[in-house]
C-alpha positions as CSV (number, residue, x, y, z in Angstrom):
1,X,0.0,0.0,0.0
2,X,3.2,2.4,1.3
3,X,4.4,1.7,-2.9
4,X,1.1,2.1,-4.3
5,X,0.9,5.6,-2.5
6,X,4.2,7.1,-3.7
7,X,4.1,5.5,-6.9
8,X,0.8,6.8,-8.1
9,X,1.8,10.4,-8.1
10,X,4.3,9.2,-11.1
11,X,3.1,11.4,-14.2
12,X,3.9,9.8,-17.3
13,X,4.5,12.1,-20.9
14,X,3.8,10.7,-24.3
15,X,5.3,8.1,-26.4
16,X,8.5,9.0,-28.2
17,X,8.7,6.4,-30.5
18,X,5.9,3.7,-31.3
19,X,4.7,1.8,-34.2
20,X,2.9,4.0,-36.4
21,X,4.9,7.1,-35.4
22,X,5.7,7.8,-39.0
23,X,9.0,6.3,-39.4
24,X,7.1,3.1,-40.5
25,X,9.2,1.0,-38.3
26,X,8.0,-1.6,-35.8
27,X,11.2,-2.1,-33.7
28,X,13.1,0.5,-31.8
29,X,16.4,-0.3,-29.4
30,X,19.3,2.0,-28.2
31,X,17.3,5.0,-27.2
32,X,19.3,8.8,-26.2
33,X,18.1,11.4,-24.4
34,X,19.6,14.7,-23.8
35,X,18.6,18.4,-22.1
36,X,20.0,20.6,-24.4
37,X,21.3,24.7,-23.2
38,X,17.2,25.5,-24.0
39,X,15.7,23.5,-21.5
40,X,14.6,21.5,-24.5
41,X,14.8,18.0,-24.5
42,X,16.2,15.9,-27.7
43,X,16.5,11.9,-27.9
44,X,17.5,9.7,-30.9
45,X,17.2,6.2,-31.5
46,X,17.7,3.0,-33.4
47,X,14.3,2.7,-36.0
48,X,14.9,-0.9,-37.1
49,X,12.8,-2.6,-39.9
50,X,14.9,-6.0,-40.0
51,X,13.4,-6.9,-36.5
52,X,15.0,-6.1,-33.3
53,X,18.5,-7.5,-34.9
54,X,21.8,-5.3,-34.6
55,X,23.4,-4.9,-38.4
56,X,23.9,-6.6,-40.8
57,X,20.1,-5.6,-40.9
58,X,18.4,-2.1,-42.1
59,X,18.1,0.4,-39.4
60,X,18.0,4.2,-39.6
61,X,18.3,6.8,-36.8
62,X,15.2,8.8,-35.9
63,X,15.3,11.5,-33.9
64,X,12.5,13.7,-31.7
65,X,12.4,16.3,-29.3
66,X,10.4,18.1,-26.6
67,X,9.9,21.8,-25.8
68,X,8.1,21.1,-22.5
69,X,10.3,19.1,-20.6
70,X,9.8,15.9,-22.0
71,X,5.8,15.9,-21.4
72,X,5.0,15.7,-25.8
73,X,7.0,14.7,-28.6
74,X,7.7,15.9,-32.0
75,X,6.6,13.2,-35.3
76,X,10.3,11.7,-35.1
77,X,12.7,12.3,-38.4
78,X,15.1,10.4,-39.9
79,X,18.4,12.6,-39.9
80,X,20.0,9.1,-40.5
81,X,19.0,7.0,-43.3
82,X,20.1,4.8,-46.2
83,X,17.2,4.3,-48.5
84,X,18.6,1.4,-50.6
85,X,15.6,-0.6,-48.2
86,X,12.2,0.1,-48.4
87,X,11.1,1.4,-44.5
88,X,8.7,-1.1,-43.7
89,X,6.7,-2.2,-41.2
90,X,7.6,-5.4,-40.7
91,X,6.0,-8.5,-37.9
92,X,9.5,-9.9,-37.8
93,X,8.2,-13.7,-37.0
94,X,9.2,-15.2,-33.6
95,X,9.5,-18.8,-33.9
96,X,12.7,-20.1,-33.1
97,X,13.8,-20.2,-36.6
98,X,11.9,-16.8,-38.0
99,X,13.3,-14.9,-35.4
100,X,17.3,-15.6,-36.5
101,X,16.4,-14.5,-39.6
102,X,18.4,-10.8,-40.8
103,X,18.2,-8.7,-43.3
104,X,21.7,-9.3,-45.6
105,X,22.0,-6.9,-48.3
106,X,21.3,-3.0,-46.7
107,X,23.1,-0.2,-45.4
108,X,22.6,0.4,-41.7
109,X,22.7,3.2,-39.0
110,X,23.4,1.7,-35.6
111,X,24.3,3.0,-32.2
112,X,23.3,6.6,-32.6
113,X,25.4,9.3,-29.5
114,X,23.9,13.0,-28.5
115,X,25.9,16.0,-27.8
116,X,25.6,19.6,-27.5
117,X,28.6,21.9,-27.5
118,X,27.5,24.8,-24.7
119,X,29.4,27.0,-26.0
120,X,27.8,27.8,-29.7
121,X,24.8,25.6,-28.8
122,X,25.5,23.4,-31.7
123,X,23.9,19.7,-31.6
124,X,26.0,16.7,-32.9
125,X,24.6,13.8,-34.0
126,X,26.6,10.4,-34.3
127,X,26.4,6.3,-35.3
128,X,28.2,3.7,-36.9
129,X,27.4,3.3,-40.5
130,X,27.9,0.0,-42.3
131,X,28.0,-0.7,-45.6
132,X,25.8,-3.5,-47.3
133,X,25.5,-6.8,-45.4
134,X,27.6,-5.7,-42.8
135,X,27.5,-5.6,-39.0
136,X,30.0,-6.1,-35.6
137,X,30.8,-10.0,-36.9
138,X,32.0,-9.3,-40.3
139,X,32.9,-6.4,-41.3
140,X,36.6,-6.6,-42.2
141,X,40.1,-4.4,-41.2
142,X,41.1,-1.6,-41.9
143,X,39.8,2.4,-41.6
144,X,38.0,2.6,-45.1
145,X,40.8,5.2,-45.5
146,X,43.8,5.6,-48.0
147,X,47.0,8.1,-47.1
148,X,48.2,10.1,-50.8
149,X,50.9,12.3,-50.4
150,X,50.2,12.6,-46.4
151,X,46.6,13.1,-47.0
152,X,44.0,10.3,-45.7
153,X,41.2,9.9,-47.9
154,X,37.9,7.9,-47.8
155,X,39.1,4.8,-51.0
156,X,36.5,3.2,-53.3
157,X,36.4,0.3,-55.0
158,X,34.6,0.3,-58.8
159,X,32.8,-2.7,-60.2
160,X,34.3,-4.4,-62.5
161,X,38.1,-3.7,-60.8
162,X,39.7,-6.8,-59.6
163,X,38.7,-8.0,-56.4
164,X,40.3,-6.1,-53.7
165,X,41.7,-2.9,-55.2
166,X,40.4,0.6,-54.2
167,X,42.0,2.3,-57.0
168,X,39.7,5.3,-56.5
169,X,39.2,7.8,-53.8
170,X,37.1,10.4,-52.8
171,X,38.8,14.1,-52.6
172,X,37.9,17.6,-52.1
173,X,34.0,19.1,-53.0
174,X,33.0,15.2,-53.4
175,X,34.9,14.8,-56.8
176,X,36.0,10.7,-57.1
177,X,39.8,10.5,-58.6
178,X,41.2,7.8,-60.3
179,X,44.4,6.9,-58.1
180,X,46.3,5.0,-60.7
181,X,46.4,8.0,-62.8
182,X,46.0,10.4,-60.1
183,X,43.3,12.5,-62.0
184,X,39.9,13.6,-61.4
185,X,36.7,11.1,-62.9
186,X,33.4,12.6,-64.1
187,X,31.9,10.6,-60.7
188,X,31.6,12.5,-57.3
189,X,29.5,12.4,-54.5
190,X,27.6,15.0,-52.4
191,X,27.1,15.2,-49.0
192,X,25.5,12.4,-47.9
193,X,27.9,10.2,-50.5
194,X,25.7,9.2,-53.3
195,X,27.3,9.1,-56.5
196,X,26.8,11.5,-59.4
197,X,28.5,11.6,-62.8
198,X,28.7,15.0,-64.1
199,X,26.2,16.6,-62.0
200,X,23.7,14.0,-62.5
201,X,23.0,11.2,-59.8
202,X,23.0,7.6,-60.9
203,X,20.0,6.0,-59.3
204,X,19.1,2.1,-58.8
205,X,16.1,0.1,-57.9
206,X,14.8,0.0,-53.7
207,X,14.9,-3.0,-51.9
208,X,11.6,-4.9,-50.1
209,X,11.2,-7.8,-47.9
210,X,8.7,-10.2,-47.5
211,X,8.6,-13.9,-45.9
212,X,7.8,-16.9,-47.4
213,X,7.0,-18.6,-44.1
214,X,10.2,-18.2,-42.5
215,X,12.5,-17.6,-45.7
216,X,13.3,-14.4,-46.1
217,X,12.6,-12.7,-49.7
218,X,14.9,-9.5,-50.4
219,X,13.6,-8.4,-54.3
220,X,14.2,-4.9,-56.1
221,X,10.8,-2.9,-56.6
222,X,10.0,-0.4,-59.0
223,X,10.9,3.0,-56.7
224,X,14.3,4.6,-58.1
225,X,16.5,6.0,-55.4
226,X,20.1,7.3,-56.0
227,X,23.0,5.0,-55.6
228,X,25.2,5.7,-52.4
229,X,28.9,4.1,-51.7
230,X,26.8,2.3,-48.5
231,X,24.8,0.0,-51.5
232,X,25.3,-3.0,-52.9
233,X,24.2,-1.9,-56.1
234,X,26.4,0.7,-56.6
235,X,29.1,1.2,-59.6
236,X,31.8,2.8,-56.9
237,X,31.5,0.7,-53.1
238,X,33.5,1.6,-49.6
239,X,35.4,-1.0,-47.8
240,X,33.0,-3.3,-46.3
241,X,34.1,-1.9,-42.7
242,X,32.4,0.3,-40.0
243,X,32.6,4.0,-40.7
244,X,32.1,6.6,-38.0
245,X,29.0,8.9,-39.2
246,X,27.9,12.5,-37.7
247,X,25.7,15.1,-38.3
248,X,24.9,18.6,-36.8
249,X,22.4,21.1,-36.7
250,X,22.1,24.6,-35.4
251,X,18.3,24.8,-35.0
252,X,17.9,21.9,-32.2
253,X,17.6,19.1,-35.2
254,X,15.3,21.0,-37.3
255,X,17.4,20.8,-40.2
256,X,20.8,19.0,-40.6
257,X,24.3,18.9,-41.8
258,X,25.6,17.1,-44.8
259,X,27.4,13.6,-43.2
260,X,30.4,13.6,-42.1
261,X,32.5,10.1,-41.9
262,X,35.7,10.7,-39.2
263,X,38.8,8.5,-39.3
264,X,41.6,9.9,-40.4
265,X,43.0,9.9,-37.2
266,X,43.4,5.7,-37.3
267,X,46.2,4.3,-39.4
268,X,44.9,3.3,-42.6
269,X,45.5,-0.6,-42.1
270,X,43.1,0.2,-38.0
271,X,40.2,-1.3,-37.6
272,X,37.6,1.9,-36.8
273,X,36.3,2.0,-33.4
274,X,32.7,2.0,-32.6
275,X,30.7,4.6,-30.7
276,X,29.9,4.3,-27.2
277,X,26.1,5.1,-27.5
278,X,24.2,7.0,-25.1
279,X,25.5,10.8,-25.0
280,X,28.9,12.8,-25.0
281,X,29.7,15.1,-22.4
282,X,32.2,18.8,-22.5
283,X,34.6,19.0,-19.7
284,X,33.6,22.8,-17.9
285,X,36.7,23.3,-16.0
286,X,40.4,23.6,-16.0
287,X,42.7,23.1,-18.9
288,X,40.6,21.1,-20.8
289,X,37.9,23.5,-20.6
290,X,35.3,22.9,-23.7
291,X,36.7,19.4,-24.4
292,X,34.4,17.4,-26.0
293,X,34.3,13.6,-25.3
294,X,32.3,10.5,-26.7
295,X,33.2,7.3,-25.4
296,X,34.8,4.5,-28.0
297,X,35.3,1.0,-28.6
298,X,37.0,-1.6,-30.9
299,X,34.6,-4.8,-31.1
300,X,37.5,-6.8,-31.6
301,X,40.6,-6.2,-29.4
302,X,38.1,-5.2,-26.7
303,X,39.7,-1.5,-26.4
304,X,38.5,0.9,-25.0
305,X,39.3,4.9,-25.0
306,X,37.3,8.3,-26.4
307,X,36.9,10.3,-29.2
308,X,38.0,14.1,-28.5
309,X,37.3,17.5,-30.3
310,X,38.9,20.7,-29.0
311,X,37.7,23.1,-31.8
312,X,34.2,22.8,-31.0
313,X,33.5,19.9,-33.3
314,X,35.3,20.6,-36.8
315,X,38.1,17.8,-35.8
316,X,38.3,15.0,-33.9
317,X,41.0,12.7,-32.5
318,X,41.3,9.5,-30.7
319,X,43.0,8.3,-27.5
């Protein structure tokens, strides 16, 4: 009776994220929540359509936020997103064979991190992004990265090359080079890395599921969306590793940065780490003063350290 009585006083808000919220996705795992400078309260989350699995699988990053203290919640976005996968809202099955079953050819978002800088107010959003039909178990070594003439840059493979060369990378304003003749292609990519040859973006067909009892179907429809270095489909690909993805946005997530993929600071032949999600935290005293830190992990050799920027965000080391 004593618990009934102080427990009954508990108010509770609204649903953040729920089937039917708009991001057309039944499963949700690896939520954030964060007060920002405001008072306003942000959150972000895993919006998975391949069933509560981790990748390989599709799973985008929604975010929401509240202006009363957590009490309502906006229609969540998708800052996040690869779009090579149909969003859809899936009844992953349950039986002991149905429920194993993932998702093996899409682009995923996973393990999304909050964090304001107090000092211009700017909100950073981060997650490890995977390229097609890869998660923690299989993605292979190595940065994604390639060092020209003391310069690291983001290396591409191109169908067609023999299997294992990256002979193309991806330079300044987006523009793809051809490293074996160190000159400029007509292919580039903007912001959020889909390709485009001469200005004009090469598309390719969505993917849908469906089940076949418990088999898993994974067939091309008839939407067009552009081709992105995440897709299998794609005429240039990345190394099939994790990359470390981030976003920000000066209006409280109400619009968004182009991507940003970080790693230069690992040796080219490193595996990346992977984010420590929940939220960052800025150091407010001494000589570290403004500091910003995000905790880090490598899946593999079980390290463990933290990702640091000291100019407010534009770079970002490791230690």
């Amino acid at each position: 009776d004593e618990l009934l009585a102080a427990t009954s006083a508990t108010e509770y808000g609204t649903r953040i994220y729920y089937t039917g919220d708009g991001t057309n996705s039944n499963y949700y795992r690896i939520p954030t929540l964060l007060t920002l400078k405001s008072g306003h309260v942000v959150s972000s989350i895993d919006a998975r359509y391949g069933g509560t699995h981790d990748a390989r699988s599709n799973i985008d990053i929604a975010f929401s936020k509240s202006v009363d203290g957590g009490v309502t919640w906006s229609q969540p976005t998708l800052p996040l997103v690869f779009d090579d996968y149909e969003a859809q809202p899936i009844d992953w099955p349950r039986d002991s064979v149905g429920k194993n079953v993932q998702i093996s050819g899409s682009a995923a978002f996973i393990d999304s991190v909050l964090l304001q800088d107090e000092q211009s107010g700017r909100l950073f959003l981060f997650a490890d992004a995977y390229p097609y039909g890869k998660g923690f178990n299989n993605s292979e070594s190595g940065s994604g990265f390639k060092e020209i003439n003391g310069e690291k840059y983001i290396k591409l493979y191109k169908n067609g090359d023999p299997s294992g060369t990256y002979n193309y990378t991806i330079r300044e304003n987006g523009v793809i080079y051809d490293d074996v003749n160190g000159v400029p292609t007509d292919y580039s990519v903007d912001g959020n890395y889909r390709i485009m040859e001469n200005g004009t973006y090469l598309t390719q067909k969505q993917y849908h599921v469906r089940f076949e009892g418990t088999r898993l179907i994974e067939e091309t429809t008839n939407v067009d969306v552009n081709q992105c270095v995440f897709y299998k489909d794609s005429l240039f690909h990345v190394l099939p590793t994790n990359f470390l993805a981030m976003k920000y946005s000066d209006n409280e997530g109400e619009t968004w940065s182009d991507m940003y993929l970080l790693g230069d600071f690992r040796n080219t032949n490193q595996r990346m780490v992977l984010y420590g999600p929940g939220i960052g935290t800025q150091i407010k005293n001494g000589a570290y003063a403004g500091r910003m830190l995000i905790s880090a992990y490598n899946s593999v050799s079980g390290d463990y350290g933290y990702l640091y920027s000291d100019d407010h965000g534009d770079t970002w080391g490791f230690v």
